[in-house]
LUMLUMGU-624562 format. One record per atom (N, C-alpha, C, O): residue in three letters; x, y, z negated. Coordinates in steps of 0.001 Angstrom, whole numbers, padded with zeros to 6 digits, always signed. Last residue first. Layout:
ALAXYZ...
//
This chain:
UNK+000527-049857+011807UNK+000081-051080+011012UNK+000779-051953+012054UNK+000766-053179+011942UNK+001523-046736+011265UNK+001326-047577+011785UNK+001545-048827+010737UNK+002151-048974+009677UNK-000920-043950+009766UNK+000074-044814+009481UNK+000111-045987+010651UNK-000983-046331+011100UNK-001742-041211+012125UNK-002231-042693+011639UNK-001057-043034+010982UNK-000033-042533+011446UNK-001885-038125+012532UNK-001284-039042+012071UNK-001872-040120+011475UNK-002471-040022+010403UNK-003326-036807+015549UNK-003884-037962+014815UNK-002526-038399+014005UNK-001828-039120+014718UNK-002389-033861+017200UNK-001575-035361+017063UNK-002987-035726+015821UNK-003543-034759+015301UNK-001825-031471+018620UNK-003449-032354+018202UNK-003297-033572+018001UNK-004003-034409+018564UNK-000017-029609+019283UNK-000217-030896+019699UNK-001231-031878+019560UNK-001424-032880+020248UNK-000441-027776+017293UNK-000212-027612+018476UNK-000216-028702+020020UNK-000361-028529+021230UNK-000367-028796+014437UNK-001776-027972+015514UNK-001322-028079+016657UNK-002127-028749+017303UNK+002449-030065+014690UNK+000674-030828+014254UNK-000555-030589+014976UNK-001346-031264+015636UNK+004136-027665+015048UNK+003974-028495+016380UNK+002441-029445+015835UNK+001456-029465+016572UNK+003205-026107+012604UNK+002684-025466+014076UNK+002732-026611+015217UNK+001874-026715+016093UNK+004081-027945+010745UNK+002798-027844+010731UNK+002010-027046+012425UNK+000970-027253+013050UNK+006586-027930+011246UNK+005952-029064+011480UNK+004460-029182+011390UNK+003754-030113+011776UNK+007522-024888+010549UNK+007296-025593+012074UNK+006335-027268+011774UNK+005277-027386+012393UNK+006916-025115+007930UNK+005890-024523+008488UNK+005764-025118+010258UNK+004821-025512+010944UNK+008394-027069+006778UNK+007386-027526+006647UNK+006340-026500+007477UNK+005181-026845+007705UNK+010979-025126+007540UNK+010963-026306+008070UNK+009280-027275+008185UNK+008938-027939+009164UNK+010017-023289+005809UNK+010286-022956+007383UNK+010083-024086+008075UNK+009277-024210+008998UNK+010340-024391+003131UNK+009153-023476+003356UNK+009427-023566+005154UNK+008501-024221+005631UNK+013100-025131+002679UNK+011899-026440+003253UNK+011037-025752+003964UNK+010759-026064+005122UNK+014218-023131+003298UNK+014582-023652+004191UNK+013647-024891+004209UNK+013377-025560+005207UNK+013567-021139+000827UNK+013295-021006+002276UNK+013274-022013+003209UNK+012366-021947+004038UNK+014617-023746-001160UNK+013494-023491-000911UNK+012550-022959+000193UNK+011497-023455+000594UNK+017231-022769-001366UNK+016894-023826-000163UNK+015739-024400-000225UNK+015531-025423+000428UNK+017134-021165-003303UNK+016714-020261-001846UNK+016831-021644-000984UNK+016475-021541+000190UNK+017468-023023-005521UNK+016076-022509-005223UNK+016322-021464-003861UNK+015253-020976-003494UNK+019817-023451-006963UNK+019059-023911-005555UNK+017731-023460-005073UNK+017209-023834-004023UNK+019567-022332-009596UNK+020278-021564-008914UNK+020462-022153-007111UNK+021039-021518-006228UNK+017912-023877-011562UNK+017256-022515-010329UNK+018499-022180-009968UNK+018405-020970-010172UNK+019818-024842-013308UNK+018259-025565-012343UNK+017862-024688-011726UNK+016994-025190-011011UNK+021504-022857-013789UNK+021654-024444-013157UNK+020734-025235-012623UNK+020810-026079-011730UNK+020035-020758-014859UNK+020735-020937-013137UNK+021188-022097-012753UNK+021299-022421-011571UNK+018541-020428-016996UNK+018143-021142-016128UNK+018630-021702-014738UNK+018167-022496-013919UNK+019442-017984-017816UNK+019522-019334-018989UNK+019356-020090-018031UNK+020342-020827-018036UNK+021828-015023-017331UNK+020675-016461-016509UNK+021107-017700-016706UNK+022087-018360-016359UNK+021828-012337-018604UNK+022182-013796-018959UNK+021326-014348-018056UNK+020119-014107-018063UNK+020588-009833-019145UNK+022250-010183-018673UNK+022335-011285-018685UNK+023539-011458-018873UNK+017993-009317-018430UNK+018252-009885-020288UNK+019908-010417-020113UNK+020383-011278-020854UNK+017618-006462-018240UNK+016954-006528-018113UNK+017643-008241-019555UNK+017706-008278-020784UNK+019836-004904-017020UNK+018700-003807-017534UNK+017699-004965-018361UNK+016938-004445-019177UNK+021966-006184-016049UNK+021952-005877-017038UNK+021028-005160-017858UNK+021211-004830-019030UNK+020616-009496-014165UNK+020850-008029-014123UNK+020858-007232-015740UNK+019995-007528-016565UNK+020007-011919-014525UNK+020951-011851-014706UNK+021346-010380-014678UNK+022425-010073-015184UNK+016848-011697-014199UNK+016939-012231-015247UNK+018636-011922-015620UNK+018859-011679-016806UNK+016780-012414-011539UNK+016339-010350-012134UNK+016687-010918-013707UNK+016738-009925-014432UNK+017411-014800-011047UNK+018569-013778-010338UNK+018055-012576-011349UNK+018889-011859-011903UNK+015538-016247-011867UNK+016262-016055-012129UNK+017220-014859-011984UNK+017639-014144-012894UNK+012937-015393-009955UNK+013107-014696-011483UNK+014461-014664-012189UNK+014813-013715-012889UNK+014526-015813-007697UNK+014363-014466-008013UNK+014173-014404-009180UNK+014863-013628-009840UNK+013885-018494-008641UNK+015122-018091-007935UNK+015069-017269-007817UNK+016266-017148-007559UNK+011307-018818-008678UNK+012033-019067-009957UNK+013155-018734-009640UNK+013784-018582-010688UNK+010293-018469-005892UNK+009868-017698-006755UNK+010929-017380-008594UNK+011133-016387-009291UNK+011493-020605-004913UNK+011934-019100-004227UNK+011499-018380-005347UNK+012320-017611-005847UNK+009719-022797-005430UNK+011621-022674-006254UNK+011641-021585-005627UNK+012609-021280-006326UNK+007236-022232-004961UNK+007486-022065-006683UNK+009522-021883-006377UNK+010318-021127-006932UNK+007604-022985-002405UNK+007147-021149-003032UNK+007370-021003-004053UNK+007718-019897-004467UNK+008196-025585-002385UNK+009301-024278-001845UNK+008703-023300-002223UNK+009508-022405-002480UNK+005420-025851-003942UNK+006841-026419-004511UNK+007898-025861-003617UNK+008832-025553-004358UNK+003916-025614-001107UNK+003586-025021-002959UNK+004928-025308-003923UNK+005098-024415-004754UNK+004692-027501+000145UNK+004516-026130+000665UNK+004632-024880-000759UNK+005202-023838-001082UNK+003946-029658-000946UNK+004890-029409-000804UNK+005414-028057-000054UNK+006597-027826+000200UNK+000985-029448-000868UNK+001811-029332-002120UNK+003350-029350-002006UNK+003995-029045-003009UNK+000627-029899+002138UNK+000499-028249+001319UNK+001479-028107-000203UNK+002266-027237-000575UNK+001701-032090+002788UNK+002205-031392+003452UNK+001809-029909+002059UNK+002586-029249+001368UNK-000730-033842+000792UNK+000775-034068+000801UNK+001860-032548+001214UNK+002583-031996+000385UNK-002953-032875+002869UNK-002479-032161+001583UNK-001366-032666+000930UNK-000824-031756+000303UNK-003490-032118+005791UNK-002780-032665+005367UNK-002144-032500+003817UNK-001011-032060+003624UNK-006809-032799+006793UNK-005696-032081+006211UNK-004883-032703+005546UNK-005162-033646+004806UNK-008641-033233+009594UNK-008260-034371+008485UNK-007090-033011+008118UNK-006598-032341+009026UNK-011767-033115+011053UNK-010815-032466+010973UNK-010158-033158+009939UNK-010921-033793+009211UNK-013310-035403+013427UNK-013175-035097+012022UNK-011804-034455+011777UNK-010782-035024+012162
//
């Protein structure tokens, strides 16, 4: 039985959202457009978003790669 890990995806989904709000921010500070970034204190971490996104991808390649069963231990 194939088992997914959906914990793992939504958190996959949450580094794509802060990369994503971290560019909006940033085009948001350019003068063409509204000179001000209202939001940079809460989005201005958002490229350590790459760094879950990468991190959650290796752990997903060694998962497949290894054909591990995560059981909780009892």
């Amino acid at each position: 039985m194939k088992r997914e890990l959906a914990g793992i995806q939504y958190l996959r989904a949450a580094a794509i959202f802060m990369v994503v709000c971290f560019h909006a921010s940033t085009m948001m500070g350019f003068g063409r457009y509204f000179a001000h970034k209202p939001f940079w204190p809460l989005l201005g971490y958002g490229f350590s978003g790459v760094d879950l996104f990468f991190s959650i991808s290796g752990f997903i390649i060694a998962y497949v790669s290894l054909n591990v069963d995560l059981k909780p231990v009892t």
